[in-house]
Every structure is written in structure tokens, then in C-alpha cells.
KOLNU-600224 format. One record per residue (C-alpha): chain; y negated, z, x negated; residue number from 1. Coordinates in steps of 0.25 Angstrom, whole numbers. Last residue first. Layout:
% residues N
PT  chain      Y      Z      X  resi
PT      A      Y      Z      X   NUM
...
//
This chain:
% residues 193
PT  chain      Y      Z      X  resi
PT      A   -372    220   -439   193
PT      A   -360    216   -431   192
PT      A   -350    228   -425   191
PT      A   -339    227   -417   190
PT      A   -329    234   -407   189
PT      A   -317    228   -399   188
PT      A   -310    233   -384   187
PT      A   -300    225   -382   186
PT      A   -291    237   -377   185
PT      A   -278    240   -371   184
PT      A   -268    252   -368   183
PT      A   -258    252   -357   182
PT      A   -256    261   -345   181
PT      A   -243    259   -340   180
PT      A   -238    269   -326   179
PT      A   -238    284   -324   178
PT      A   -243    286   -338   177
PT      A   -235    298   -345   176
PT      A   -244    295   -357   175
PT      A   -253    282   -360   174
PT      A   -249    277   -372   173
PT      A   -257    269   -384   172
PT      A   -252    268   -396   171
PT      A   -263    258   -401   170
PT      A   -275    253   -393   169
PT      A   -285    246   -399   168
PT      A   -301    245   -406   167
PT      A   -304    229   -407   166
PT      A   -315    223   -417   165
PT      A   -327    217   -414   164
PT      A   -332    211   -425   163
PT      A   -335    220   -437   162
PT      A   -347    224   -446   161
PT      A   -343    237   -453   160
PT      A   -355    244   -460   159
PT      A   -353    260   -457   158
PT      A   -341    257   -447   157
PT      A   -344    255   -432   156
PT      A   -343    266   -424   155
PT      A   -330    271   -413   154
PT      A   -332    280   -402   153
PT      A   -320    283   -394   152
PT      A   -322    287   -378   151
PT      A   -309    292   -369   150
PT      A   -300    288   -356   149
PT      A   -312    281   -346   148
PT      A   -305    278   -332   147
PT      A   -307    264   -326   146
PT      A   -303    263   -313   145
PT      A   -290    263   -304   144
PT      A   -283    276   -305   143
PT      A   -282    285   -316   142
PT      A   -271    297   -316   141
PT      A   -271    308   -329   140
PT      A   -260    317   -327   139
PT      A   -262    331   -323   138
PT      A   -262    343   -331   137
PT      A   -252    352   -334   136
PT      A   -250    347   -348   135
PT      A   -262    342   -355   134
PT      A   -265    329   -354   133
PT      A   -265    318   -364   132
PT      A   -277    310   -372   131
PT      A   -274    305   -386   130
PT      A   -282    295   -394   129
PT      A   -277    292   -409   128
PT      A   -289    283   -415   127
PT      A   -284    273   -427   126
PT      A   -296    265   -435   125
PT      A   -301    277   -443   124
PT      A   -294    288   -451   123
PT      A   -291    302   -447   122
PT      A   -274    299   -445   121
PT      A   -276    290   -433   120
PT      A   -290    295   -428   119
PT      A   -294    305   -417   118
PT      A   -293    306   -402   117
PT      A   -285    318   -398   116
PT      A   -286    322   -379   115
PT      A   -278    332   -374   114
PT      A   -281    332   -360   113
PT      A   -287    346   -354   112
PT      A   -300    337   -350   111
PT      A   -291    331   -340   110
PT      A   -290    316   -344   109
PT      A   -296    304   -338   108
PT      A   -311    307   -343   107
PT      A   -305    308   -357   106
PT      A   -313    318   -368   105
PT      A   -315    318   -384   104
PT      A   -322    328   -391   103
PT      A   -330    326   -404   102
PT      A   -329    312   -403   101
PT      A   -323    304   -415   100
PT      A   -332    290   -420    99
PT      A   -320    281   -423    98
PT      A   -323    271   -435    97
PT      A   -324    257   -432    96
PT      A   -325    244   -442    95
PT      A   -315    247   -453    94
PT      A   -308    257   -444    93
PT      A   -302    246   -436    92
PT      A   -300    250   -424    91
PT      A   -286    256   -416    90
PT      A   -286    265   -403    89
PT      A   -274    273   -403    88
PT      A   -269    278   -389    87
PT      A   -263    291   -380    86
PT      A   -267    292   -367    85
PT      A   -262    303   -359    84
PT      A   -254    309   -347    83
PT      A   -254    297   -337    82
PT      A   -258    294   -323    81
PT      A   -260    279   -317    80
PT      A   -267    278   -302    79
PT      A   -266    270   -290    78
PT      A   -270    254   -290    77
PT      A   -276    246   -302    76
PT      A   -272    258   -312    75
PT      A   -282    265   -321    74
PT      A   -290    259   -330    73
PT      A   -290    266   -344    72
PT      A   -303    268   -352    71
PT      A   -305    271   -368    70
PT      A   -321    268   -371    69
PT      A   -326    266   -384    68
PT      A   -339    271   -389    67
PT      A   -347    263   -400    66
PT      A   -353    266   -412    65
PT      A   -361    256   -421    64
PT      A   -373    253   -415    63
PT      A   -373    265   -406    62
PT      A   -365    272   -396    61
PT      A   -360    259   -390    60
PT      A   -353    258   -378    59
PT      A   -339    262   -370    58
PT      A   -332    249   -376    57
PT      A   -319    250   -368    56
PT      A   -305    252   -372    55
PT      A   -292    253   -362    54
PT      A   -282    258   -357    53
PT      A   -274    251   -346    52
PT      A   -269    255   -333    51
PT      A   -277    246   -326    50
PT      A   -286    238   -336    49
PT      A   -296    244   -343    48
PT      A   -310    240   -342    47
PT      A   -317    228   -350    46
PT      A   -310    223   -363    45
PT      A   -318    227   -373    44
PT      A   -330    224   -383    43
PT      A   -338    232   -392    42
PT      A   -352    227   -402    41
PT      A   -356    239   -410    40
PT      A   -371    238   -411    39
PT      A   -379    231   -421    38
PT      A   -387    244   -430    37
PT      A   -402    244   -426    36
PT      A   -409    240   -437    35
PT      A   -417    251   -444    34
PT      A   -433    253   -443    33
PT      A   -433    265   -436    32
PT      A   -432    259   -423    31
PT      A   -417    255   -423    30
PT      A   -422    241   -424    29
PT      A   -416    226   -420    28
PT      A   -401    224   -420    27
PT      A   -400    219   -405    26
PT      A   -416    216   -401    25
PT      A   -427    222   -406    24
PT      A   -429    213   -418    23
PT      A   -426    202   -410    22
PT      A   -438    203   -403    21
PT      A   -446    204   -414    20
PT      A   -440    192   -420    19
PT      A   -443    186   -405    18
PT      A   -458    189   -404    17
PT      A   -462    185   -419    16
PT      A   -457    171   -416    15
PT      A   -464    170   -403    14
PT      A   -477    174   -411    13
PT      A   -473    164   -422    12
PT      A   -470    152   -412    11
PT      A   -485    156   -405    10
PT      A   -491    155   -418     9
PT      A   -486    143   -421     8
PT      A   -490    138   -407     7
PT      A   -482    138   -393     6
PT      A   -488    130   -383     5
PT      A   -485    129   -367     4
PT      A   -490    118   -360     3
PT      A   -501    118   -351     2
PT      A   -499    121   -335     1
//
């Protein structure tokens, strides 16, 4: 068999090919003409440990929004009941801003559970998360798996390029537990244009 050849023309055909390729890859168009906007980079720590609270990157919504999972895993053996979880999640509010639901529910607590999420004092970078059932209904018992708790939304802020930076537990409790549940995340978002 002959040798392979590649001519000027060939080198400008191959160059042509991979510039279009690119320009369809990551960052490429939108369709109309617009770049598509980077997406939101997130990171965590895999799934909870047992009796341990914990977030997870739950996937992006777009470019610049991403839905954040709160889990708890349940005990290695038997179960773990409690009343509530009450938390903080901290962020820097240069970076992220929290996108509110409309309604908020929990898969682990009775749809009667009283249930707040909303901002430290109305401003960015502090949520306040409150879930507790209602008297005269049962306590909440989780056994050994993962058990999703809640979904927060969070978007980058207009123009903010960042590294990953971490969203945390403060002041957090789980109430009337039957044995210690701690809270602990290494979950971190960013953005790169």
C-alpha cells in the first residue's frame, strides 16, 4: 500500500473540520447566534454517611443554575427517628444568589410537617431551613439508605466568575433524634466563562 499524503489543501481542510468542531462543542452556540453560557461546575462529597446530613449536587437547571440536593443516610443497622431538622446553609452571596420555590415539600416528612425555608433577615448568603412534625404525628424513622430531605436552587450572579466555592451547614440540629445525626457537607459550586 502507498503512503499516506496530506497536501496544503488537505492541512486546510483538516484545519477547517476541527475549528468547526469546536465551535460545537462545550461554549459553542445557542442557535440563534448567541454563545451558549459555561455551565455551573458543582462538586460534593458522594452520599451521606450514616446518620449524617448532607449535600449533593442534584444537577444543573441551566448554565448558570443549579439544584442542590439535601440527603440524610440512615443508620448502617436498625433505624434513627427524629422530629425535625433544622439548619443554615451558608454561601457567598457575591457568587450565588438562592432562587426560592414557590412551595417546598420533604419526601421524609408527613405532608402535615411544617416546613420554612427562606433567607436570614431577606438578604442573600444565609438560608434558614426548618422542617418539624405536627403534633400527633409520628416521628420520622429512616433505615439504612439514602433518604432525599429537601431541593434548594441556587444561580450564579449576573457576571460573577468564581472558582468552586463551598455552600455549608451552620446551626444545625436534628430534634428529639433517637441517636446523633450530624451535619456535613463538601459540596462547592463555580462558574468559569
Amino acid at each position: 500500500m502507498g503512503k499516506a499524503r496530506v497536501t496544503a489543501g488537505g492541512f486546510l481542510v483538516i484545519g477547517f473540520a476541527a475549528a468547526l468542531l469546536s465551535s460545537v462543542g462545550c461554549g459553542g452556540d445557542s442557535g440563534n447566534g448567541d454563545p451558549m453560557p459555561a455551565p455551573m461546575s458543582c462538586s460534593d462529597g458522594g452520599p451521606a454517611a450514616a446518620n449524617a446530613v448532607t449535600m449533593n449536587c442534584g444537577g444543573a437547571i441551566d448554565g448558570t443554575t443549579e439544584q442542590v440536593d439535601v440527603v440524610m443516610g440512615g443508620p448502617t443497622s436498625g433505624t434513627t427517628a427524629f422530629r425535625g431538622l433544622n439548619f443554615d446553609v451558608i454561601y457567598d452571596p457575591t457568587k450565588l444568589e438562592f432562587v426560592p420555590a414557590l412551595e417546598y415539600t420533604s419526601p421524609i416528612f408527613d405532608p402535615s410537617a411544617l416546613l420554612i425555608v427562606a433567607l436570614a433577615n431577606g438578604g442573600q448568603g444565609r438560608i434558614v431551613v426548618g422542617i418539624q412534625q405536627v403534633d400527633g404525628v409520628a416521628d420520622v424513622t429512616v433505615s439504612s439508605s439514602q433518604h432525599p430531605v429537601l431541593t434548594l436552587t441556587f444561580r450564579r450572579v449576573t457576571g460573577a466568575n468564581f472558582e468552586p466555592t463551598p455552600l455549608t451547614f451552620d446551626r444545625a440540629e436534628a430534634t428529639l433524634a433517637s441517636t446523633g445525626v450530624v451535619f456535613d457537607s463538601d459540596l462547592a459550586i463555580g462558574y468559569q466563562e
